[in-house]
MDAnalysis code that builds the backbone (N, CA, C; Angstrom):
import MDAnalysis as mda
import numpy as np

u = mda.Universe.empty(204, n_residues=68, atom_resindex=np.repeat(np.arange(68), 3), trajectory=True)
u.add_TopologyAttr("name", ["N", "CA", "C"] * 68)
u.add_TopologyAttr("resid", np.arange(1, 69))
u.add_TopologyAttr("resname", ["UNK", "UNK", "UNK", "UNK", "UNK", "UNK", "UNK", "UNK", "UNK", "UNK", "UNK", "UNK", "UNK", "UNK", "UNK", "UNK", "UNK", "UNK", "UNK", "UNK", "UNK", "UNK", "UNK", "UNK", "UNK", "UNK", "UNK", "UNK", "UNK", "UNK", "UNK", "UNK", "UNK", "UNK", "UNK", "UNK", "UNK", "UNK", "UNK", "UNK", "UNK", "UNK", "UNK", "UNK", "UNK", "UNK", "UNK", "UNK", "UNK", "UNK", "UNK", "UNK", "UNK", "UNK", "UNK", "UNK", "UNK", "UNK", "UNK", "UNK", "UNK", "UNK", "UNK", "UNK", "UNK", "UNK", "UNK", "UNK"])
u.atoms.positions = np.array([
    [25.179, -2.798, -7.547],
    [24.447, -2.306, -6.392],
    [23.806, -0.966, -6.706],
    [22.348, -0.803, -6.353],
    [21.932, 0.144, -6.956],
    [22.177, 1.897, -5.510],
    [22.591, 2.805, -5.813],
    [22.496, 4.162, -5.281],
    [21.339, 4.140, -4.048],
    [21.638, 4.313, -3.098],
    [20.399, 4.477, -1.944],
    [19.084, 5.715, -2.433],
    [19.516, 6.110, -3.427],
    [18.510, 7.209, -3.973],
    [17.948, 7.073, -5.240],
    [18.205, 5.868, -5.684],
    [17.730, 5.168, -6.959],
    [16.583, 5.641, -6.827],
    [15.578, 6.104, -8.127],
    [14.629, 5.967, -8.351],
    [14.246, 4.688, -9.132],
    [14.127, 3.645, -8.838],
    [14.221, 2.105, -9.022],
    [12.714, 1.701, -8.783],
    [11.753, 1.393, -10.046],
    [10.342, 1.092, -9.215],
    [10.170, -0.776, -9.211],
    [9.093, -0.582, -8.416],
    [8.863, -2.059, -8.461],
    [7.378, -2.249, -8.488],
    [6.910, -3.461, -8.665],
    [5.883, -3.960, -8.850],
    [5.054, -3.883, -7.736],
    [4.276, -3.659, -7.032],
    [3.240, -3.523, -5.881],
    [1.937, -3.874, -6.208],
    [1.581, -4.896, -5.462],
    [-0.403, -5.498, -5.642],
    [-0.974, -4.697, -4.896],
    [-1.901, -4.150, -5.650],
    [-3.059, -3.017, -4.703],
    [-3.676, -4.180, -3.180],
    [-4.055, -5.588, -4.061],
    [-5.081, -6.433, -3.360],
    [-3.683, -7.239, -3.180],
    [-2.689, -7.427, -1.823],
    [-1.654, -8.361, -1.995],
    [-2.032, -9.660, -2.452],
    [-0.892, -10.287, -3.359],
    [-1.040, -11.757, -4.302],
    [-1.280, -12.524, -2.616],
    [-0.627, -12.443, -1.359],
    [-0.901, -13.429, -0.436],
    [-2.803, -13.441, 0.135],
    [-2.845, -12.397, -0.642],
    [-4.173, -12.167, 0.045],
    [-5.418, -12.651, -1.109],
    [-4.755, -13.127, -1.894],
    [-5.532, -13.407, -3.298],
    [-5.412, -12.344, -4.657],
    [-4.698, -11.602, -4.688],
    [-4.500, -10.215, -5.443],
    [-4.071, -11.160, -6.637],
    [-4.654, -10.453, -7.746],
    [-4.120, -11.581, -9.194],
    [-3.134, -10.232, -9.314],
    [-2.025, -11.007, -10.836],
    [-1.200, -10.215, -11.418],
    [-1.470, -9.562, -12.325],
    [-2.908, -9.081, -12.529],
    [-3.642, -8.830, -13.609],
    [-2.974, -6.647, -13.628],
    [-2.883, -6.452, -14.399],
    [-2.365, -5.004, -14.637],
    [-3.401, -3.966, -13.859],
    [-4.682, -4.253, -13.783],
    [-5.212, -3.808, -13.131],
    [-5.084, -3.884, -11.450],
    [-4.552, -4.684, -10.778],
    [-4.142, -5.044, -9.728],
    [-2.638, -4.617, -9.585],
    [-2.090, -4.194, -10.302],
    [-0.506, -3.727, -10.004],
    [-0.350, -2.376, -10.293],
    [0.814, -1.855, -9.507],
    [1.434, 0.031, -9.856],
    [2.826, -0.091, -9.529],
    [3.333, 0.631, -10.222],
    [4.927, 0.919, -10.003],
    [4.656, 2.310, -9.030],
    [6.026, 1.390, -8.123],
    [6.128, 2.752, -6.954],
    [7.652, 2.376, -7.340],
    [8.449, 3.588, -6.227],
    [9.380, 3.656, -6.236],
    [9.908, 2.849, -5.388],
    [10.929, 2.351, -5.332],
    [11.607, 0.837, -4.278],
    [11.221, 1.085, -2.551],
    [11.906, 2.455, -2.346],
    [12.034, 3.116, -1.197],
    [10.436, 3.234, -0.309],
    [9.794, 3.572, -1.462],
    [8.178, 3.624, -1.045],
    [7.747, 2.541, -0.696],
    [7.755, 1.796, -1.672],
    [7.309, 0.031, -1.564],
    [7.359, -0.428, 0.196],
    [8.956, -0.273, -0.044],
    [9.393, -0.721, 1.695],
    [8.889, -0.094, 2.792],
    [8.917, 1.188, 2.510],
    [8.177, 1.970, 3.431],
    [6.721, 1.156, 3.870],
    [5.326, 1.422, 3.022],
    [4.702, 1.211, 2.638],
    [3.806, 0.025, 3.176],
    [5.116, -1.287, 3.411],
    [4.772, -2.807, 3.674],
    [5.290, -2.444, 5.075],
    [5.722, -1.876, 5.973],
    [6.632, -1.524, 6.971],
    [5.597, -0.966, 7.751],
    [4.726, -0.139, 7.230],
    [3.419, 0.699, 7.975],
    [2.250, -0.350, 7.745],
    [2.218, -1.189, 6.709],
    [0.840, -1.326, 6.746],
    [0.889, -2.916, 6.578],
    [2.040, -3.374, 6.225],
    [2.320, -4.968, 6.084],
    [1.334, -5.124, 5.110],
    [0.711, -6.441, 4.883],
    [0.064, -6.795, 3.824],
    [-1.772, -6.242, 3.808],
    [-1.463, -5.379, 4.678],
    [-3.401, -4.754, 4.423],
    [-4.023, -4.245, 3.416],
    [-5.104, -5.070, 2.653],
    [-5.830, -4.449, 1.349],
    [-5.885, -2.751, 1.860],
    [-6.345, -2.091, 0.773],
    [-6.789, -0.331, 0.502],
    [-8.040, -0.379, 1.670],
    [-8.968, -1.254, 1.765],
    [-10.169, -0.810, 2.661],
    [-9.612, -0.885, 4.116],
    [-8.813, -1.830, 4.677],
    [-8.357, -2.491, 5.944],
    [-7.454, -1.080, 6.413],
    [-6.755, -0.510, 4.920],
    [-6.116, 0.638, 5.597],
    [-6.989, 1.893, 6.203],
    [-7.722, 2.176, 4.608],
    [-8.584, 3.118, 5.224],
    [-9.703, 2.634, 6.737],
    [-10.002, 1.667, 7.074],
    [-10.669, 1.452, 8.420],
    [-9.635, 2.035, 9.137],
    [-8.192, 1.296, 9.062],
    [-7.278, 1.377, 10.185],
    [-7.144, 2.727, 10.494],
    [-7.283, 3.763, 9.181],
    [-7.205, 5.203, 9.287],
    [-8.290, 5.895, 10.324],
    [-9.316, 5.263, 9.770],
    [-10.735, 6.118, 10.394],
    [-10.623, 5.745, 11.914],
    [-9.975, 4.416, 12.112],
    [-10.098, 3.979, 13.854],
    [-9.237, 4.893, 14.144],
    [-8.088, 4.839, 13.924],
    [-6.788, 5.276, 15.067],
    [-6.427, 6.634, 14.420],
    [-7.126, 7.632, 13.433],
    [-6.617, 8.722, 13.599],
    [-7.981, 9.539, 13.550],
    [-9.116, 9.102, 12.915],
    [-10.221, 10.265, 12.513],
    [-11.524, 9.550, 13.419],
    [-11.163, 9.227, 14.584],
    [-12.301, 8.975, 15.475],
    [-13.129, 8.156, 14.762],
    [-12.561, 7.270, 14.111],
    [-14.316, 6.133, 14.089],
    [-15.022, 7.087, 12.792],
    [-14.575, 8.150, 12.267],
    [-15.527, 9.112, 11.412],
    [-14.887, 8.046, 9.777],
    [-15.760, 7.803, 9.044],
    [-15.444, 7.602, 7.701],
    [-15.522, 8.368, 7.141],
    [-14.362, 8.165, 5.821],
    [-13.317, 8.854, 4.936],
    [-14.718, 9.602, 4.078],
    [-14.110, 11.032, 4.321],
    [-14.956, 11.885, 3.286],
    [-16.268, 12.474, 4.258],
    [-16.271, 12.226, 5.635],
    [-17.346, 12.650, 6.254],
    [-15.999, 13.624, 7.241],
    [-15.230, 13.828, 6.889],
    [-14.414, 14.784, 8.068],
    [-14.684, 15.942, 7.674],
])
């Protein structure tokens, strides 16, 4: 059983594999376990753009990223 403070990484798809994300190295990053979970917990399976929209709606007024 690993330490609740493991620094333990895991595999993470930028583009999730359910969403079509290949396993190609370019499509993957090691995070840390704790992050991972976090991570899927806030944002569930949303590509990088779906987040950043979700960002610009519900925290930066509708303004896109880099115009704040």
């Amino acid at each position: 059983m690993r330490h609740k403070n493991s620094k333990h990484k895991t595999k993470h798809h930028i583009i999730p594999s359910s969403r079509n994300g290949s396993n190609e190295d370019s499509n993957i990053c090691m995070v840390e376990e704790r992050d991972h979970q976090l991570y899927h917990q806030l944002f569930e399976n949303k590509t990088p753009i779906e987040i950043i929209e979700y960002l610009e709606m519900t925290f930066w007024n509708g303004k896109k990223f880099g115009s704040i």
